[in-house]
N, C-alpha and C positions, 0 to 999 in steps of 0.2 A: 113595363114594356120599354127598357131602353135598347133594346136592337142591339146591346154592345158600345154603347155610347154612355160616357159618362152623366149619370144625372143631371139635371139641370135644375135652376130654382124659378118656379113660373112670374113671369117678367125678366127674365132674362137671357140675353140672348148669346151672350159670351160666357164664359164659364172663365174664372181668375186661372193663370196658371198654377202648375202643382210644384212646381221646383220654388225656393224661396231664390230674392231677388239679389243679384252679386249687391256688394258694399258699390256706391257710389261714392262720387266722390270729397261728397256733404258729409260723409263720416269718418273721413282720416282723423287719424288722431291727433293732426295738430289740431283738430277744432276742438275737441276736450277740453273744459276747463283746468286748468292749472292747479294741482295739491300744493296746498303750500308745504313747504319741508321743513317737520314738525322737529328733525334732526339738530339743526341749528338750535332747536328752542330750546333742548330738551339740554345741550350741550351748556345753553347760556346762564340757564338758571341753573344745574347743577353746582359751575364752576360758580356762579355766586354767593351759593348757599355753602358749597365746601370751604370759599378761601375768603370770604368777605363778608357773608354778613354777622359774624361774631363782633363784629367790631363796629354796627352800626346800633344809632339810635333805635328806637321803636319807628318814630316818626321818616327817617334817613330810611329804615329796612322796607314801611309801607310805599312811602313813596316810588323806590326805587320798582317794589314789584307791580305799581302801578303805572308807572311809566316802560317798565319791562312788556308788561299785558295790552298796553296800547299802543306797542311798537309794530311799523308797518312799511314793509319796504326799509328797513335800517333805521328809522328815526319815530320817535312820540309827539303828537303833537296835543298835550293837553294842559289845560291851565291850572295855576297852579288852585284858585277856588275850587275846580272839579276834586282833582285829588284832596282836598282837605275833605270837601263832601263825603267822596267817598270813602276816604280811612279813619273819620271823625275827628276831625282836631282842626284848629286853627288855621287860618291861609297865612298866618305869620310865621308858624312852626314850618308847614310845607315851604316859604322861602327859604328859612333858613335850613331844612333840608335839603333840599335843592344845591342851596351854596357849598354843602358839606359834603355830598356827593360828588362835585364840581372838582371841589378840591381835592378829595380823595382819588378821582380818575375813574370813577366810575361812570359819570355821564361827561357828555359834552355838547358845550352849545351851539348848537349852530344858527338860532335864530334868535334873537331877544324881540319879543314880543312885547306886548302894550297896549296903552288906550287908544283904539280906533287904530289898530296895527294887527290885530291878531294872536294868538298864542306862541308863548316858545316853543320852540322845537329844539328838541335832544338826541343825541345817539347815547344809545345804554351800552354798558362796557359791563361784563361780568367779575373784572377781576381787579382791586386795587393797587396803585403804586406802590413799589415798594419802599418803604420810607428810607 
């Protein structure tokens, strides 16, 4: 018996509209979280693996892609004990990794870290100087 009137649900005394609701404006798309741009990445390691790392260590090639995988906003900020953990070898090898990188033009430092300082911080370069 609805007369022509759409149903109702008993307890209630407004019935939801039937058109769905415009976009307000809590849902522009600057509120979107940000993709990060996988493009860059994809470009960095490429070019490291095509022109550079033939000519690295074991240790020089781990580290690098560990410092490459913890780069965030342009720079890594991890110590050098982490990376040793994590590619299994030495924290005296990963220094001198590190250094040889350095040199090569592959990283660069921009923080020297320390005891009761913090860790260093690197920018990764994909591609070595040319000698």
């Amino acid at each position: 018996m609805n007369h022509g009137h759409p149903p109702r649900l008993p307890g209630c005394s407004v019935l939801p509209p039937m058109n769905p609701r415009p976009a307000s404006a809590n849902n522009s798309p600057k509120d979107k979280p940000k993709k990060r741009a996988t493009g860059d990445r994809f470009a960095t390691i490429n070019s490291f693996v095509d022109c550079s790392l033939a000519e690295l260590s074991r240790s020089e090639a781990l580290t690098w892609f560990v410092l490459w995988r913890d780069t965030k906003d342009g720079t890594a900020r991890t110590s050098a004990a982490d990376i040793a953990r994590r590619i299994g070898c030495s924290r005296r090898a990963v220094t001198d990794a590190l250094a040889g990188l350095r040199k090569r033009g592959l990283l660069t430092l921009i923080y020297r870290g320390g005891m009761n300082q913090g860790v260093s911080v690197h920018r990764v370069q994909p591609l070595a100087k040319p000698p």
